[in-house]
KERO-471229 format. One record per residue: residue number from 1; residue in three letters; x, y, z of N, C-alpha, C in turn. Coordinates in steps of 0.1 Angstrom, whole numbers, plus 5000, padded with zeros to 4 digits. Example, Ala and Ser with C-alpha at 12.3 -4.5 7.8 and 13.67 -1.06 7.14 Angstrom:
// KERO-471229
[rec 1 ala [5132 4943 5078] [5123 4955 5078] [5132 4967 5078]]
[rec 2 ser [5128 4978 5071] [5137 4989 5071] [5129 5000 5079]]
END
This chain:
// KERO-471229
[rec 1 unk [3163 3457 6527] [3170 3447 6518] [3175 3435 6526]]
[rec 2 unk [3179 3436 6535] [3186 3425 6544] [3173 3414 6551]]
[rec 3 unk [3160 3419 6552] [3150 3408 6555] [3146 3399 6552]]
[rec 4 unk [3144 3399 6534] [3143 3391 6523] [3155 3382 6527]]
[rec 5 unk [3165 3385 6528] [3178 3373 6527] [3183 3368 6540]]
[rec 6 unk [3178 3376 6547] [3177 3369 6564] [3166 3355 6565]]
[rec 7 unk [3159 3361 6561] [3146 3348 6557] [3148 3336 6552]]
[rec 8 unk [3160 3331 6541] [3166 3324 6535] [3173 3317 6539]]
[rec 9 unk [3177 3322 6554] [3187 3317 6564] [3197 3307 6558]]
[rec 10 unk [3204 3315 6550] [3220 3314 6547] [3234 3314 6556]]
[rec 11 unk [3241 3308 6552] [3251 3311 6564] [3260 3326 6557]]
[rec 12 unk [3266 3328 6568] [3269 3346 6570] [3274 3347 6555]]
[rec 13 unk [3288 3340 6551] [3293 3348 6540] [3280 3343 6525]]
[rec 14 unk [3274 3337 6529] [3267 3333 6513] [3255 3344 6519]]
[rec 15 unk [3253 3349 6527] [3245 3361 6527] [3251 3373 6525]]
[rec 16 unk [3260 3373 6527] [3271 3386 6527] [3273 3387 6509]]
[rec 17 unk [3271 3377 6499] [3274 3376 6487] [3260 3383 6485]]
[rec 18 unk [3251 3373 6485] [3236 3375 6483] [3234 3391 6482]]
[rec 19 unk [3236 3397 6497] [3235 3412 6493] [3241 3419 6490]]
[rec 20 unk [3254 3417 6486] [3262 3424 6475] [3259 3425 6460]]
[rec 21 unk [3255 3410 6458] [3250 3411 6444] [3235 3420 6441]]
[rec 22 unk [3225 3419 6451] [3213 3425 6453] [3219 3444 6454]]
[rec 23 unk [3228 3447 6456] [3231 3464 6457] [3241 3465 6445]]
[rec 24 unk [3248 3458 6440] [3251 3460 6427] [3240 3460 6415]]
[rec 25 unk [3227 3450 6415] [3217 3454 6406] [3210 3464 6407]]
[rec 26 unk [3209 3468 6422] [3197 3479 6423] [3207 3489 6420]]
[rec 27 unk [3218 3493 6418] [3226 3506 6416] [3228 3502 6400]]
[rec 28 unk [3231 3488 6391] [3232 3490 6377] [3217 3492 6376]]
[rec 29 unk [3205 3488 6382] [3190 3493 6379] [3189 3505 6373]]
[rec 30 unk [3194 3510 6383] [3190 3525 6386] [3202 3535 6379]]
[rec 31 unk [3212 3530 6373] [3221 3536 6360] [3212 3534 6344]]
[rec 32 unk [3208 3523 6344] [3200 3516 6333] [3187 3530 6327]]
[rec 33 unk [3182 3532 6342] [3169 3537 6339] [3177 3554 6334]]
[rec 34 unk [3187 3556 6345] [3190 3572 6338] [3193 3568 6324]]
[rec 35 unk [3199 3560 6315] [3209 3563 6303] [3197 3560 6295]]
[rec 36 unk [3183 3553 6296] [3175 3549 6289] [3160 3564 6292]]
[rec 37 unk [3165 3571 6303] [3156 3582 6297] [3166 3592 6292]]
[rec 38 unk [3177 3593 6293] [3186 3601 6282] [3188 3599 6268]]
[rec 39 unk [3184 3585 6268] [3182 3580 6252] [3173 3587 6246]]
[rec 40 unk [3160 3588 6254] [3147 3585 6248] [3147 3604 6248]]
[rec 41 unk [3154 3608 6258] [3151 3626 6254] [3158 3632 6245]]
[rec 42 unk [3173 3626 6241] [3184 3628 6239] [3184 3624 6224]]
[rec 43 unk [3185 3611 6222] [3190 3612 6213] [3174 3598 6201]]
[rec 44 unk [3171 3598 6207] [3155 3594 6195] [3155 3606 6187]]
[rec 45 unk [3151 3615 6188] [3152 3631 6179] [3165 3630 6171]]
[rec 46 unk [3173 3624 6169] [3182 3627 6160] [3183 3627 6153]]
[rec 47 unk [3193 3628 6141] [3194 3622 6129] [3202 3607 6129]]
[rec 48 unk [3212 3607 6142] [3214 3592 6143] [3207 3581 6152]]
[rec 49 unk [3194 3582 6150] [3186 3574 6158] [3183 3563 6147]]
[rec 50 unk [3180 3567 6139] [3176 3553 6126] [3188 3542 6127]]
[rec 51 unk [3201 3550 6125] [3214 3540 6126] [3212 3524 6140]]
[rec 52 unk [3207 3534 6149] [3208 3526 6164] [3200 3522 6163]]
[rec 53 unk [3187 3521 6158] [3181 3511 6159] [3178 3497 6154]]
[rec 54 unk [3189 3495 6144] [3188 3485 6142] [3198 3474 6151]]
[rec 55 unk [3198 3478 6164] [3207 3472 6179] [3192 3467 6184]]
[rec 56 unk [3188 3456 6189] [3175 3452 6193] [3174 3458 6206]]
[rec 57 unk [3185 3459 6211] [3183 3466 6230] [3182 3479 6231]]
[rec 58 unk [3184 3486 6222] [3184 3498 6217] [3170 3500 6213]]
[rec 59 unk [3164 3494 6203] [3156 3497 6193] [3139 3502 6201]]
[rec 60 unk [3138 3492 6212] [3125 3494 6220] [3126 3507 6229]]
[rec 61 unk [3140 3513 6229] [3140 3521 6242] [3140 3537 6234]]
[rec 62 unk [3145 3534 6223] [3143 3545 6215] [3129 3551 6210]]
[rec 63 unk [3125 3541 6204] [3111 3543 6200] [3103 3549 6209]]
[rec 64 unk [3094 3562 6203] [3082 3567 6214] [3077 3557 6217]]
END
């Protein structure tokens, strides 16, 4: 992670930002993808899946 923004040759703290913000997306990434295959195992099968899908961010992740 730190090569990419070494490369950019930023000064320290605007790199120090850089890669903060870069490990808070890869850790919301990687929350995203759990809650969106819990959707899709969890709760598409339901009887309240029709309700949620009419949420557009919802709608594609529910659907087989």
């Amino acid at each position: 992670m730190d090569a990419p923004v070494d490369q950019l040759h930023l000064t320290d703290d605007v790199a120090l930002a850089v890669r903060a913000n870069v490990a808070v997306i890869t850790t919301l990434s990687a929350q995203i993808a759990i809650v969106e295959k819990r959707l899709q195992e969890n709760v598409a099968h339901t009887r309240t899946a029709p309700s949620l899908l009419q949420y557009p961010a919802l709608d594609k992740r529910l659907r087989p």
